[in-house]
N, C-alpha and C positions, 0 to 999 in steps of 0.2 A: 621775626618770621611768622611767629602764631598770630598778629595781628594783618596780617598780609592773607593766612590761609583762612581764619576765620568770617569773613565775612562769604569767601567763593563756598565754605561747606554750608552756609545756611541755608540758603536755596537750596539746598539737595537736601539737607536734613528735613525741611519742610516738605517735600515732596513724599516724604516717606510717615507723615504723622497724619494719623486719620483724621479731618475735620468736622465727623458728625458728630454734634455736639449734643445732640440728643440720646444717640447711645452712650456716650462717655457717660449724663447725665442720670440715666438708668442704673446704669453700671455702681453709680456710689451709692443709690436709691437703694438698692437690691442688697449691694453690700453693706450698710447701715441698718435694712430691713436684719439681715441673717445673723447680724450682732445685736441688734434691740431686742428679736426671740430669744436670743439662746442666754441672753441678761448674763456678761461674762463680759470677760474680752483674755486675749493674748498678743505677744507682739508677736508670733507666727501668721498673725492677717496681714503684716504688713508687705512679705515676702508672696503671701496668695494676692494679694490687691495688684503689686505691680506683674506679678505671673497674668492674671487675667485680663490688665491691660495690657500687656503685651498680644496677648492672644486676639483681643480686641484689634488692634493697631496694625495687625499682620494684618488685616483685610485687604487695607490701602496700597501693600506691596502684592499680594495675591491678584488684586482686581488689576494694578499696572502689566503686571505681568502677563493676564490673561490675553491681556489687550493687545498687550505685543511680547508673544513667547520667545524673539528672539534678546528682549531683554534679560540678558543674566545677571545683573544688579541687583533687579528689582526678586529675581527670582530666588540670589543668594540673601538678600534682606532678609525675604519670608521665612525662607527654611531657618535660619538666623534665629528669629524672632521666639519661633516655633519650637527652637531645640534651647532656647535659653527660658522658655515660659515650661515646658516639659519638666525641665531637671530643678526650678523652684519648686513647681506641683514634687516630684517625687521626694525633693530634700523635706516639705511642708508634708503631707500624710505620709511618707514612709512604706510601712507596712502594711496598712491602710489601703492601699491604688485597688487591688484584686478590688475589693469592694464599691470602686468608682469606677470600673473597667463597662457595667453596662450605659453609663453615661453619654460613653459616646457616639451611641447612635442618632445623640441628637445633633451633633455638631458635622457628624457624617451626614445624615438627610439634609443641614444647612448647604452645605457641602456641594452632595447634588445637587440640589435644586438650582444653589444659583450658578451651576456648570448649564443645569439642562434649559431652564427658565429665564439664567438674570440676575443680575442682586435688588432690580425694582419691581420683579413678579410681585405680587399680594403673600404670595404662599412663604415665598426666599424672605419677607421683611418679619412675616408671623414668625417665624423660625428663626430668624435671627434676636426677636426680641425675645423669644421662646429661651433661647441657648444663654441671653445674659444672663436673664432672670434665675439661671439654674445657680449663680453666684450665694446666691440667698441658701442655696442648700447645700454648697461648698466651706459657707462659712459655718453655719450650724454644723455641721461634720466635724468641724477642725475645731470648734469649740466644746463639744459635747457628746460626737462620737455616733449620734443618731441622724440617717440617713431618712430624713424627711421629703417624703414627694407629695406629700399634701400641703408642705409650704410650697413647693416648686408649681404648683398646680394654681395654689389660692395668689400665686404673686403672677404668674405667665399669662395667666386669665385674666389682670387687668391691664398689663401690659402691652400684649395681644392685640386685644378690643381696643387701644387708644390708637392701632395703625389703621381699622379702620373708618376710624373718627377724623384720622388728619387726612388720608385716603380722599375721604369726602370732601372735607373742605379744603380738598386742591382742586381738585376732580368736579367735584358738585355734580355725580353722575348716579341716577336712580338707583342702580346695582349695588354701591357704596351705601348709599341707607339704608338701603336694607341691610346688608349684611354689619352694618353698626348695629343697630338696634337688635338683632337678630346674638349676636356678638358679646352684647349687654344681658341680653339674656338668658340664654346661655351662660353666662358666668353666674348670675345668680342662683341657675339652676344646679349647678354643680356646687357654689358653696354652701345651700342649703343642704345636699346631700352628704358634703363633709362635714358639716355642722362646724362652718365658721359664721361667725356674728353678721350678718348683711351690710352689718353698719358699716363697716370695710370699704365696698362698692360703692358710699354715699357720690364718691368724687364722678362717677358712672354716669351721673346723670346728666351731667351736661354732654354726654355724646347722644344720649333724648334729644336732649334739645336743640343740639348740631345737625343732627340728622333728621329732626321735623321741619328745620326752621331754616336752614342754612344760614347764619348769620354773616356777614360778611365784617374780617378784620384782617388786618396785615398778616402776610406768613409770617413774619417777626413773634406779631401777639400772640398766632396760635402757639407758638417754641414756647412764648412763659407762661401761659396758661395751662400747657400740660405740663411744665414743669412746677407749677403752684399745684396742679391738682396730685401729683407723684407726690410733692411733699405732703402733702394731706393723707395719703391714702399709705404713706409711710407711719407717719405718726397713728392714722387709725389701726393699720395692721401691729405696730409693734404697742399698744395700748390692749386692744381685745382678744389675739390672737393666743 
């Protein structure tokens, strides 16, 4: 009988797994990043890693559902997802939550926006890589206790700025360069004033050159070029940082 049911649940299991594989890809970047500062480890990452991918992975049922609210599947999924990613977070800090409780006005601003906006507004995608990125400061928490938002700051700022570098090179639209380059720097502007090393940002620079030049390559290429330049701007961040 379970060879009979198993192939009709895949198709539905699959409708329910989020497929951007560029936030998945973020997601272990950020998390790699907040265990290479905090130079430790615990197995309690492993119970925050799949808690935040699930929070992640609720999207896919949240945005079904938005689409058609008379869907209650998709709607019991979410809350599903939402109350099993919850109760890891509380079993993983504990005592601790009071202290993560202003956190979540970033996931609430994700939240609205893409209710008021969209999940493809420019605003709804900075905020959402904004909100991964805070992974990095989840993990430093759980491993050392210190709640850093100048990592949360020096990791979202390049994160941030690479939505709208690929922005452009879908788009190839004036407003987009600007606001890349614009974007670029501004991040440097700010890790100068926290006084992190610049050399961090090196990977930064080919959105200069994306957004003077436009170069033309496959949407394919641009996925593994920001993910070659993530992996770079991982290993710089947890090297100088």
């Amino acid at each position: 009988v379970s060879h009979d049911i198993l192939p009709l649940m895949r198709p539905a299991i699959k409708g329910y797994l989020l497929k951007e594989y560029g936030a998945w890809s973020v997601l272990i970047i950020v998390f790699l990043i907040g265990v290479g500062v905090s130079r430790s480890f615990s197995w309690s990452l492993v119970p925050l890693f799949l808690a935040l991918g699930l929070l992640i992975n609720s999207k896919q049922t949240l945005t079904k559902w938005a689409r058609r609210t008379e869907d209650r599947t998709s709607l019991v999924v979410f809350l599903g997802q939402i109350f099993i990613a919850t109760a890891m977070l509380l079993a993983v800090f504990g005592s601790d939550i009071p202290r993560l409780l202003p956190l979540l006005l970033l996931p609430a601003a994700y939240l609205l926006m893409n209710k008021l906006a969209g999940e493809h507004f420019i605003l709804t995608e900075v905020l959402g890589f904004a909100l991964i990125s805070m992974a990095a400061v989840l993990v430093k928490f759980l491993l050392t206790g210190d709640l850093d938002m100048r990592l949360f700051l020096g990791v979202a700022l390049y994160f941030t700025a690479n939505v709208f570098k690929v922005k452009t090179m879908l788009l190839r639209k004036m407003r987009y360069r600007v606001l890349t380059i614009l974007s670029a720097v501004f991040a440097v502007i700010i890790y100068r004033w926290m006084n992190i090393p610049l050399i961090i940002l090196l990977p930064l620079a080919d959105n200069f050159i994306a957004a003077a030049t436009l170069y033309k390559v496959k949407l394919q290429t641009i996925g593994w070029m920001e993910v070659v330049k993530s992996l770079l701007f991982m290993g710089l961040f947890i090297y100088y940082y």
